[in-house]
C-alpha positions, 0 to 999 in steps of 0.5 A, a space after each residue: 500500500 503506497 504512502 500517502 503523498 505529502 508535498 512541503 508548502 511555503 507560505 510567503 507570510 512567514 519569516 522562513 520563506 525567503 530563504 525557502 523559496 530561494 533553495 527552489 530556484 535551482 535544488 539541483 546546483 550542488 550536483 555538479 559537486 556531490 559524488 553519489 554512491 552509484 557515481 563513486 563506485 563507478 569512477 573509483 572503478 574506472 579512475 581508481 579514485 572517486 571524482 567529482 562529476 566535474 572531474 569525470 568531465 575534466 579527465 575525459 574530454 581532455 582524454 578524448 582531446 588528446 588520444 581520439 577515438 581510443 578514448 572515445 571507444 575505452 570511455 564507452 566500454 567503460 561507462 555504458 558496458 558495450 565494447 564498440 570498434 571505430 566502424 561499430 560506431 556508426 549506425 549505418 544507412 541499412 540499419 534505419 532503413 530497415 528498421 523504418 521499414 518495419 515501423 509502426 506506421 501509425 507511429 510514424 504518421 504521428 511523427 510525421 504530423 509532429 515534424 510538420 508542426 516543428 517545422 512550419 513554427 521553426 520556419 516561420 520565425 527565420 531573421 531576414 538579412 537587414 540592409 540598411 542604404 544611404 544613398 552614395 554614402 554607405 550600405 550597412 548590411 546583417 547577413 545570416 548563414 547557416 552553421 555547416 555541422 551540429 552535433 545533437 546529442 539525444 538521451 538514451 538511458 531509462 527510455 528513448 526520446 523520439 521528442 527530443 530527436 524531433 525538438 532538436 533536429 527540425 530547427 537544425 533542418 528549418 535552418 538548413 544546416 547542411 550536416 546533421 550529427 546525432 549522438 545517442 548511447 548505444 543501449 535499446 533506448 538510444 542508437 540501438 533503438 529501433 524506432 529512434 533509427 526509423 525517425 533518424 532515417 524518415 527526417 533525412 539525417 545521414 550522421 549517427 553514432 552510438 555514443 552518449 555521455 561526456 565521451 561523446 560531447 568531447 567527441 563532437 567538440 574536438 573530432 576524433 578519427 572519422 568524425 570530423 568536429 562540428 561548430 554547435 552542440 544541442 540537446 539535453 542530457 545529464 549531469 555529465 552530458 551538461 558539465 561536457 558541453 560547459 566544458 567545451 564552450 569556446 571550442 563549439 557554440 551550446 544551446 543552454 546549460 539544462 538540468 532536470 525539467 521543472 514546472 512552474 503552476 501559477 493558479 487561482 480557484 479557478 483552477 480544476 485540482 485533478 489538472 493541475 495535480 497531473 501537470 506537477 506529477 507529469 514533471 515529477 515523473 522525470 524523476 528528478 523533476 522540479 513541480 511547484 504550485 504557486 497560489 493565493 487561493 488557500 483550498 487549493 493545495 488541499 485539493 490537488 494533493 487529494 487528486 494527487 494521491 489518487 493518479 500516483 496509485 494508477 500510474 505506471 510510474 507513479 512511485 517515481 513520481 511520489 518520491 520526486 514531488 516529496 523531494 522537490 515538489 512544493 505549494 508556494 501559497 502567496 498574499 494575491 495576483 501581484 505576489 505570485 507573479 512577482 514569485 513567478 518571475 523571481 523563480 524563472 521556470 523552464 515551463 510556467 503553466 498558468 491555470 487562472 481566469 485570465 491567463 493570457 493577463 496574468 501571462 502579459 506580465 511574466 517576463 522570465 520563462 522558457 515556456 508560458 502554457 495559457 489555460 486549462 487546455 494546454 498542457 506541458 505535455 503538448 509542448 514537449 511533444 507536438 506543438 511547435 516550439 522546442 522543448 529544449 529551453 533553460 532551466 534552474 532560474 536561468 530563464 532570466 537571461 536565456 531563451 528556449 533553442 529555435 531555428 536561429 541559434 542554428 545560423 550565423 549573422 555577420 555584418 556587412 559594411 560598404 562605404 564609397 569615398 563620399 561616405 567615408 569622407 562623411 563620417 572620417 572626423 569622428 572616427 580619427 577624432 576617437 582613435 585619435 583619443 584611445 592612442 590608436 593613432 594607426 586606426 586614425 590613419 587608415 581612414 585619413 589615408 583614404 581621403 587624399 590623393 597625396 602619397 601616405 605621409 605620417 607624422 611621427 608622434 612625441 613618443 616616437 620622435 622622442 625616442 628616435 632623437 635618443 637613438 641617435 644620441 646613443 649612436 
C-alpha cells in the first residue's frame, strides 16, 4: 500500500520563506559537486579514485582531446558496458532503413504530423538579412548563414526520446544546416533503438553514432578519427552530458546549460485540482523533476494533493513520481495576483503553466520563462511533444537571461559594411577624432589615408620622435 503523498508548502507570510523559496530556484546546483554512491563506485572503478562529476568531465574530454577515438571507444566500454570498434560506431544507412521499414506506421504518421508542426513554427520565425542604404554614402548590411555541422546529442538511458530527436533536429533542418550529427548511447533506448533509427532515417539525417555521455560531447567538440568536429552542440542530457558541453564552450557554440525539467503552476480557484495535480506529477515523473504550485487561493493545495494521491496509485510510474514531488515538489501559497507573479518571475521556470481566469493577463506580465502554457487546455505535455516550439529551453532560474533553442541559434549573422569615398569622407572626423583619443593613432590613419590623393605621409608622434632623437644620441 503506497504512502500517502505529502508535498512541503511555503507560505510567503512567514519569516522562513525567503530563504525557502530561494533553495527552489535551482535544488539541483550542488550536483555538479556531490559524488553519489552509484557515481563513486563507478569512477573509483574506472579512475581508481572517486571524482567529482566535474572531474569525470575534466579527465575525459581532455582524454578524448588528446588520444581520439581510443578514448572515445575505452570511455564507452567503460561507462555504458558495450565494447564498440571505430566502424561499430556508426549506425549505418541499412540499419534505419530497415528498421523504418518495419515501423509502426501509425507511429510514424504521428511523427510525421509532429515534424510538420516543428517545422512550419521553426520556419516561420527565420531573421531576414537587414540592409540598411544611404544613398552614395554607405550600405550597412546583417547577413545570416547557416552553421555547416551540429552535433545533437539525444538521451538514451531509462527510455528513448523520439521528442527530443524531433525538438532538436527540425530547427537544425528549418535552418538548413547542411550536416546533421546525432549522438545517442548505444543501449535499446538510444542508437540501438529501433524506432529512434526509423525517425533518424524518415527526417533525412545521414550522421549517427552510438555514443552518449561526456565521451561523446568531447567527441563532437574536438573530432576524433572519422568524425570530423562540428561548430554547435544541442540537446539535453545529464549531469555529465551538461558539465561536457560547459566544458567545451569556446571550442563549439551550446544551446543552454539544462538540468532536470521543472514546472512552474501559477493558479487561482479557478483552477480544476485533478489538472493541475497531473501537470506537477507529469514533471515529477522525470524523476528528478522540479513541480511547484504557486497560489493565493488557500483550498487549493488541499485539493490537488487529494487528486494527487489518487493518479500516483494508477500510474505506471507513479512511485517515481511520489518520491520526486516529496523531494522537490512544493505549494508556494502567496498574499494575491501581484505576489505570485512577482514569485513567478523571481523563480524563472523552464515551463510556467498558468491555470487562472485570465491567463493570457496574468501571462502579459511574466517576463522570465522558457515556456508560458495559457489555460486549462494546454498542457506541458503538448509542448514537449507536438506543438511547435522546442522543448529544449533553460532551466534552474536561468530563464532570466536565456531563451528556449529555435531555428536561429542554428545560423550565423555577420555584418556587412560598404562605404564609397563620399561616405567615408562623411563620417572620417569622428572616427580619427576617437582613435585619435584611445592612442590608436594607426586606426586614425587608415581612414585619413583614404581621403587624399597625396602619397601616405605620417607624422611621427612625441613618443616616437622622442625616442628616435635618443637613438641617435646613443649612436
Amino acid at each position: 500500500m503506497p504512502t500517502t503523498l505529502k508535498v512541503r508548502r511555503i507560505d510567503t507570510s512567514t519569516p522562513q520563506a525567503a530563504k525557502q523559496l530561494a533553495a527552489l530556484k535551482n535544488p539541483f546546483a550542488e550536483q555538479a559537486n556531490v559524488v553519489s554512491p552509484a557515481s563513486k563506485k563507478l569512477t573509483q572503478a574506472v579512475f581508481g579514485e572517486p571524482l567529482s562529476p566535474v572531474k569525470v568531465v575534466e579527465r575525459v574530454c581532455n582524454d578524448v582531446r588528446q588520444k581520439g577515438m581510443s578514448a572515445l571507444l575505452h570511455y564507452t566500454e567503460q561507462f555504458d558496458k558495450v565494447k564498440l570498434t571505430a566502424r561499430g560506431l556508426k549506425v549505418t544507412a541499412d540499419e534505419m532503413a530497415a528498421s523504418y521499414a518495419a515501423a509502426d506506421p501509425e507511429f510514424l504518421d504521428s511523427i510525421r504530423r509532429v515534424r510538420d508542426n516543428i517545422n512550419q513554427f521553426q520556419v516561420g520565425l527565420i531573421a531576414k538579412d537587414a540592409l540598411l542604404p544611404v544613398s552614395e554614402h554607405y550600405e550597412l548590411q546583417l547577413r545570416y548563414r547557416p552553421l555547416k555541422r551540429v552535433g545533437i546529442c539525444v538521451p538514451g538511458g531509462a527510455a528513448a526520446y523520439p521528442s527530443s530527436l524531433l525538438m532538436t533536429v527540425c530547427p537544425a533542418q528549418a535552418a538548413e544546416v547542411a550536416e546533421i550529427v546525432v549522438v545517442m548511447p548505444p543501449t535499446e533506448n538510444g542508437a540501438n533503438n529501433a524506432d529512434m533509427q526509423a525517425i533518424c532515417h524518415m527526417l533525412g539525417v545521414k550522421e549517427v553514432y552510438r555514443m552518449g555521455g561526456a565521451q561523446a560531447v568531447a567527441a563532437l567538440a574536438y573530432g576524433v578519427e572519422g568524425i570530423p568536429p562540428v561548430d554547435m552542440i544541442v540537446g539535453p542530457g545529464n549531469i555529465f552530458v551538461t558539465l561536457a558541453k560547459k566544458h567545451v564552450f569556446g571550442q563549439v557554440a551550446i544551446d543552454c546549460l539544462a538540468g532536470p525539467s521543472e514546472i512552474v503552476i501559477a493558479a487561482d480557484e479557478s483552477a480544476q485540482p485533478d489538472f493541475v495535480a497531473l501537470d506537477m506529477i507529469a514533471q515529477a515523473e522525470h524523476s528528478p523533476g522540479v513541480a511547484l504550485l504557486v497560489t493565493w487561493h488557500a483550498d487549493l493545495p488541499n485539493e490537488v494533493e487529494r487528486s494527487m494521491n489518487k493518479a500516483l496509485a494508477l500510474l505506471e510510474r507513479g512511485e517515481q513520481a511520489r518520491v520526486c514531488l516529496e523531494e522537490y515538489g512544493a505549494f508556494v501559497i502567496v498574499r494575491d495576483r501581484e505576489e505570485a507573479l512577482k514569485v513567478v518571475n523571481d523563480l524563472a521556470p523552464e515551463h510556467l503553466h498558468i491555470q487562472t481566469r485570465d491567463p493570457e493577463a496574468f501571462g502579459e506580465h511574466c517576463d522570465n520563462a522558457g515556456a508560458i502554457f495559457l489555460g486549462p487546455f494546454t498542457p506541458v505535455a503538448i509542448g514537449d511533444y507536438a506543438a511547435g516550439p522546442s522543448h529544449v529551453l533553460p532551466t534552474g532560474g536561468t530563464a532570466r537571461f536565456a531563451s528556449g533553442l529555435t531555428v536561429n541559434d542554428f545560423r550565423r549573422r555577420t555584418s556587412v559594411m560598404n562605404f564609397t569615398r563620399t561616405g567615408l569622407r562623411s563620417i572620417a572626423e569622428d572616427v580619427i577624432t576617437i582613435a585619435t583619443k584611445e592612442g590608436l593613432t594607426a586606426h586614425a590613419a587608415s581612414v585619413s589615408a583614404r581621403l587624399t590623393d597625396r602619397p601616405l605621409q605620417l607624422r611621427p608622434s612625441k613618443k616616437a620622435a622622442a625616442a628616435a632623437a635618443a637613438a641617435k644620441m646613443k649612436k
